[in-house]
C-alpha positions as CSV (number, residue, x, y, z in Angstrom):
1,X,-44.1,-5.4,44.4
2,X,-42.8,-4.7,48.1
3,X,-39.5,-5.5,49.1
4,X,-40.2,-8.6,51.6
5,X,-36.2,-9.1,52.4
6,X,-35.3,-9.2,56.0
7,X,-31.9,-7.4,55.1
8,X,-31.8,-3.7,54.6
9,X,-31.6,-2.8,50.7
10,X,-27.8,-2.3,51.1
11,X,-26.9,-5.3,52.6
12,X,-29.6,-8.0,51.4
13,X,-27.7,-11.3,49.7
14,X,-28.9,-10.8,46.1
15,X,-27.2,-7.5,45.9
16,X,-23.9,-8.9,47.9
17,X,-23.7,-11.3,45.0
18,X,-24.5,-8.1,42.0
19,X,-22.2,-5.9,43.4
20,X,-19.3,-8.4,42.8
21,X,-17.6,-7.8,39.4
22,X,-15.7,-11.1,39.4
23,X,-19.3,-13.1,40.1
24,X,-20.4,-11.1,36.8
25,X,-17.3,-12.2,35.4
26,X,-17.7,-15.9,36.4
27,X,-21.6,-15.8,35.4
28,X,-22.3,-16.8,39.1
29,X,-26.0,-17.2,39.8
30,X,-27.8,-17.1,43.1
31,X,-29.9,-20.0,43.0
32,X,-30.8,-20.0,46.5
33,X,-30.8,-18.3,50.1
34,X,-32.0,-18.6,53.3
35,X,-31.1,-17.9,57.6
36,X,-27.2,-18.5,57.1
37,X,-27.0,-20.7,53.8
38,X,-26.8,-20.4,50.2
39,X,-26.4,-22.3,47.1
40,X,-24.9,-20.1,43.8
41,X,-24.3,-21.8,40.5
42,X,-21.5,-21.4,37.7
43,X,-22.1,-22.6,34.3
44,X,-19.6,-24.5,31.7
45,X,-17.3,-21.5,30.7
46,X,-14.8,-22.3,27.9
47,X,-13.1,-19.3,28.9
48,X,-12.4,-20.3,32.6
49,X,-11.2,-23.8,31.2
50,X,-7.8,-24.4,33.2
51,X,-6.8,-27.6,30.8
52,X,-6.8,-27.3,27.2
53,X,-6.5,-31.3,26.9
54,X,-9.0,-32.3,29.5
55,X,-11.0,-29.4,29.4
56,X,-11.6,-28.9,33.0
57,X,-12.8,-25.7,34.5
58,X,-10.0,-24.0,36.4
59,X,-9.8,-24.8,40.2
60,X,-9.1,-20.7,40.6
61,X,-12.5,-20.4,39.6
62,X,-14.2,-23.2,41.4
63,X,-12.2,-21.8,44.3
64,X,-14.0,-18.0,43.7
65,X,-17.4,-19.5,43.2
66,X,-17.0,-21.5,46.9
67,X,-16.0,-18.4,48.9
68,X,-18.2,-16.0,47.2
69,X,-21.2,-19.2,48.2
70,X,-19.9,-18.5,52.0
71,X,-19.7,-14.9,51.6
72,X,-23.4,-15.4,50.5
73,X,-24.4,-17.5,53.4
74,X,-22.7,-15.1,56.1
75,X,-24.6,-12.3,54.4
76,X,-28.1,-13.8,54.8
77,X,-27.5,-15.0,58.4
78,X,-30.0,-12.7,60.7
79,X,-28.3,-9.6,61.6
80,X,-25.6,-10.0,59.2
81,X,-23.8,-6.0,57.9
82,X,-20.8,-7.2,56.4
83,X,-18.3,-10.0,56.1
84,X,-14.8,-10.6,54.8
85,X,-13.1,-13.7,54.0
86,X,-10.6,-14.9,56.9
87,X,-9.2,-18.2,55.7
88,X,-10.9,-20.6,53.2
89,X,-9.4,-24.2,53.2
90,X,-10.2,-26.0,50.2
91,X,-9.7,-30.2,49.3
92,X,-10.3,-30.3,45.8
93,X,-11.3,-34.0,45.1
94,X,-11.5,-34.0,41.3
95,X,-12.1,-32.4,38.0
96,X,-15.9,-30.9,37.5
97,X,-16.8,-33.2,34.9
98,X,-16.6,-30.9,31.1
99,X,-19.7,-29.0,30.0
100,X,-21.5,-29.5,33.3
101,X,-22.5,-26.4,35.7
102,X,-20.6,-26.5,39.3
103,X,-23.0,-25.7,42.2
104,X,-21.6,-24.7,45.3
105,X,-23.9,-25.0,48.7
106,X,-22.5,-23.1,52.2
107,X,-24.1,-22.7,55.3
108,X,-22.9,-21.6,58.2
109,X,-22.5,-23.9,61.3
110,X,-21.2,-21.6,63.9
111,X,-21.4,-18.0,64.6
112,X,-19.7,-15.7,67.0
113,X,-20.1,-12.0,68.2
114,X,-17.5,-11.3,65.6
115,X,-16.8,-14.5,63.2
116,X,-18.9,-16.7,61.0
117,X,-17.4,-20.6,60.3
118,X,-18.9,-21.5,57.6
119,X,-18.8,-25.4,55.2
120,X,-19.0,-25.4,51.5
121,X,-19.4,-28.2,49.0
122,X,-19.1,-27.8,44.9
123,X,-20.5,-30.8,42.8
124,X,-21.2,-31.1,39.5
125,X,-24.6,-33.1,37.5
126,X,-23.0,-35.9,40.2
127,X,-23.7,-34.6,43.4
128,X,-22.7,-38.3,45.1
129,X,-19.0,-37.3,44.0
130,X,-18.4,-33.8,45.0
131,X,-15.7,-31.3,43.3
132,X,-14.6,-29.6,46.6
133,X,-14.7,-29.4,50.0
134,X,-14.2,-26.4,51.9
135,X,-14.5,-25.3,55.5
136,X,-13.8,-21.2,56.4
137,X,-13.4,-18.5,58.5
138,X,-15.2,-15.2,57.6
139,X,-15.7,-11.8,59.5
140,X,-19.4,-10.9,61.2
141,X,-20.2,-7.6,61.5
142,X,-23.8,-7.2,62.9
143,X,-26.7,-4.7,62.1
144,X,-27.5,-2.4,65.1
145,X,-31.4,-1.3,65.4
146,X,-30.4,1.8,63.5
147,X,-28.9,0.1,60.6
148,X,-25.6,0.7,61.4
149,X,-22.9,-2.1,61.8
150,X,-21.5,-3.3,65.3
């Protein structure tokens, strides 16, 4: 089957996510990408439980799942060669509820020659109540017509 990806094989989305050994860690999946947004998933993990009592999933992780969703979303805007992680800023509003996967959904609202801002939500099953908030900052490094970055 042909490869239909805008991106060049090195730099397409799916393969910023693969590349990342703490995604595989996490057991981050991409569940969806498109022109400057993505949405990546991260299932009920005993191990990444931050509370024995309540059994929540650690906010460290929640946190890694969020800015690799914005990395994600920088990396499938058009023209997109690399990015880096700025600032993140993060409200956490509550606990992911136990036993239920956290899906985080970014898109990027403004871009410049050299920076992409970029908004991120997590929620889990109850998507009226989310986990986190998150607005950031992230580097932009175009594509040039010979595949080299700007």
């Amino acid at each position: 089957m042909p490869d239909l990806s805008p991106h060049p094989p090195q730099t397409r989305p799916e393969d910023f996510i693969a590349a990342l050994p703490h995604a595989q860690a996490l057991g981050l999946r991409l569940d969806q990408i498109g022109d400057g947004f993505a949405t990546i998933s991260m299932a009920y993990d005993p191990r990444l439980i931050g509370d024995p009592v309540t059994r929540v999933i650690h906010g460290g992780a929640v946190s890694a799942l969020m800015d690799t969703c914005c990395g994600a979303a920088v990396m499938s805007y058009p023209g997109a060669a690399t990015t880096a992680t700025i600032d993140l800023r993060i409200d956490y509003m509550r606990g992911a509820t136990p036993g239920q996967r956290i899906t985080a959904r970014a898109e990027c609202y403004h871009v410049t020659r050299s920076v992409a801002f970029v908004r991120v939500t997590a929620s889990d099953e109850d998507q009226t109540r989310p986990v986190a908030t998150a607005t950031g900052a992230f580097t932009f490094a175009r594509q040039t017509s010979d595949g080299d970055e700007a």
